[in-house]
DRENKE-375385 format. One line per field, with one value per residue (C-alpha): y, x, z; residue in one letter; residue number from 1. Coordinates in pm, 1 decimal, padded with zeros to 6 digits. Layout:
<pts>
v: Y/...
u: X/...
w: Z/...
residuo: A/...
num: NUM/...
</pts>
This chain:
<pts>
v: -07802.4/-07923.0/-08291.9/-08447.1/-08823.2/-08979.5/-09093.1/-09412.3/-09476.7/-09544.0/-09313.0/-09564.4/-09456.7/-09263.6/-09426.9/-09730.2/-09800.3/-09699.0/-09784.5/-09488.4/-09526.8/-09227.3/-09287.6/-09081.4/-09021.1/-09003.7/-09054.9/-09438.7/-09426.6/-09433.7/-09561.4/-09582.0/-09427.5/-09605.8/-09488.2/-09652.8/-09473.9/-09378.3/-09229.1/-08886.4/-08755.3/-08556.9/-08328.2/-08318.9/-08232.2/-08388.4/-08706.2/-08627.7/-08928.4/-08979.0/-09076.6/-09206.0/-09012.4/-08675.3/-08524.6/-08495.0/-08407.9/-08525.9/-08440.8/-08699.1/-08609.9/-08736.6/-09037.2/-09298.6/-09617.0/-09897.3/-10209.3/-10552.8
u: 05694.4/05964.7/05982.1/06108.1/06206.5/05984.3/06172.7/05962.3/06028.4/05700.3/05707.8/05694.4/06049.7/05924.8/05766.5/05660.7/05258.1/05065.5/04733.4/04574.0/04232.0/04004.6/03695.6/03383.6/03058.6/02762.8/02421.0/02410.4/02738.7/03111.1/03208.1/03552.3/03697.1/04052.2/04305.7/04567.4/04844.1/05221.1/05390.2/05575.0/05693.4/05522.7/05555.9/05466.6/05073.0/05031.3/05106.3/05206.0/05094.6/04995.6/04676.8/04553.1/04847.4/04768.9/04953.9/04746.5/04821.2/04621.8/04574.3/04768.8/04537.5/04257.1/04439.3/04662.9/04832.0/04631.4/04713.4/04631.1
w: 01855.9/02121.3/02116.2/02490.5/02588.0/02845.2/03126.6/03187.2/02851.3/02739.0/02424.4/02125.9/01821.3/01543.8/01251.0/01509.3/01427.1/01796.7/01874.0/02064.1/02243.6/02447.7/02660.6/02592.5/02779.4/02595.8/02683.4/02708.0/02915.5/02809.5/02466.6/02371.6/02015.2/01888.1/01626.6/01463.2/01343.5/01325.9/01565.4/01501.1/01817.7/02131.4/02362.9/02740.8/02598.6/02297.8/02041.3/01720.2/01497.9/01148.9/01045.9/00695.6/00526.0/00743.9/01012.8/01327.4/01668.7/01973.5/02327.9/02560.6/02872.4/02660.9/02455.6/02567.7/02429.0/02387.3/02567.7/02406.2
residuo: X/X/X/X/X/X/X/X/X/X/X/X/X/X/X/X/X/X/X/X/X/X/X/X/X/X/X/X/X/X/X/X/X/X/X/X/X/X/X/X/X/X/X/X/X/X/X/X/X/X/X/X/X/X/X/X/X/X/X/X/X/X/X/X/X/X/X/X
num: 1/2/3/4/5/6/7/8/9/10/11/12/13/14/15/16/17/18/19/20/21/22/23/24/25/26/27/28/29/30/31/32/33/34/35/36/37/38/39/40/41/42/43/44/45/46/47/48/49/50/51/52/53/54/55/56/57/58/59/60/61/62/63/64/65/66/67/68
</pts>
């Protein structure tokens, strides 16, 4: 995997906890699902985060950082 720095500078440092969040329809509407979790690096198409001790990588068109 080929990590890249985000020129916006939006991409949290390594080891810095993220809050992630992703909108999905169902059949009463749109429900949101959240994650907490560390961030490990990304690339143009995906997060790299870890998760309850497990590496997992996620889809950054369908998650994004969670705003408070």
């Amino acid at each position: 995997m080929t990590t890249f720095e985000s020129p916006t500078g939006n991409v949290p440092k390594p080891g810095q906890d993220v809050h992630l969040v992703r909108w999905i329809r169902s059949a009463d509407g749109w429900t949101s699902e959240t994650l907490l979790c560390t961030y490990r690096g990304c690339t143009r198409d995906q997060w790299l985060v870890d998760s309850h001790g497990e590496q997992v990588v996620l889809a950054r068109d369908e998650w994004s950082e969670f705003a408070f």
